[in-house]
C-alpha positions in Angstrom: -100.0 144.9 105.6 -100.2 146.3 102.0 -102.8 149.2 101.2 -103.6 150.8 97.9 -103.6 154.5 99.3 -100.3 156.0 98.9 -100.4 158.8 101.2 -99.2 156.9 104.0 -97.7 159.0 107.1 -95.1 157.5 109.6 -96.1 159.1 112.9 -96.1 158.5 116.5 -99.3 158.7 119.1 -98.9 162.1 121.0 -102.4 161.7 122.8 -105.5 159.9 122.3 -108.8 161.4 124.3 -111.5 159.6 124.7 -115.4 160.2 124.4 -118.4 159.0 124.7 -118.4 157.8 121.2 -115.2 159.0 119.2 -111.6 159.5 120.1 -109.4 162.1 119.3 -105.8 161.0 118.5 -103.0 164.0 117.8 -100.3 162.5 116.0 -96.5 164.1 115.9 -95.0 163.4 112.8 -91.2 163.7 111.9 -90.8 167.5 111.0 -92.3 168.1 114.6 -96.1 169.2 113.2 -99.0 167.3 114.3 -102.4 165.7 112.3 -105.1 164.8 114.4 -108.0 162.5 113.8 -111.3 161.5 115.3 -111.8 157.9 115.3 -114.9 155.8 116.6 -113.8 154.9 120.3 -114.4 150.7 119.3 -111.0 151.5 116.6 -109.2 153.1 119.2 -109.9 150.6 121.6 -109.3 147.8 119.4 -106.2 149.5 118.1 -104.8 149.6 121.0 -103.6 153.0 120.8 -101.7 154.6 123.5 -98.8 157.8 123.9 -95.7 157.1 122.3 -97.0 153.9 119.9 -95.8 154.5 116.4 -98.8 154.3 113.4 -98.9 155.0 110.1 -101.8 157.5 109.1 -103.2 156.4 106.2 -105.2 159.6 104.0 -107.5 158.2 101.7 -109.8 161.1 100.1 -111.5 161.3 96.9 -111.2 165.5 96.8 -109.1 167.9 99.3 -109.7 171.4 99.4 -107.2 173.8 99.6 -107.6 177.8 100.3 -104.7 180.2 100.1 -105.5 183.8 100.9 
């Protein structure tokens, strides 16, 4: 699979929670931190994402705010 956006992120499924309508999936990436998303529950599902399965995170924005104190 190719993709335009380039800030693509090797990770691997921690957990994936489950609602109602959206799922919450905590990611561990390689230097140990962790990104967590909330996805529609029918993408999870379809996904088939489960603890331990590795994905790519794939961070397509058109602006990111940053604060620094």
């Amino acid at each position: 699979m190719k993709l335009s956006a380039r800030n693509q992120i090797p990770a691997r499924v921690a957990s994936v929670t489950h609602g109602a309508v959206n799922s919450e999936v905590v990611l561990e990436l390689g230097d140990g931190s962790e990104l967590v998303s909330v996805i529609t529950r029918s993408s999870a599902e379809r996904l088939g994402l489960a603890a331990g399965q590795q994905v790519h995170a794939v961070v397509e924005a058109s602006s990111v705010m940053i604060a620094a104190d």
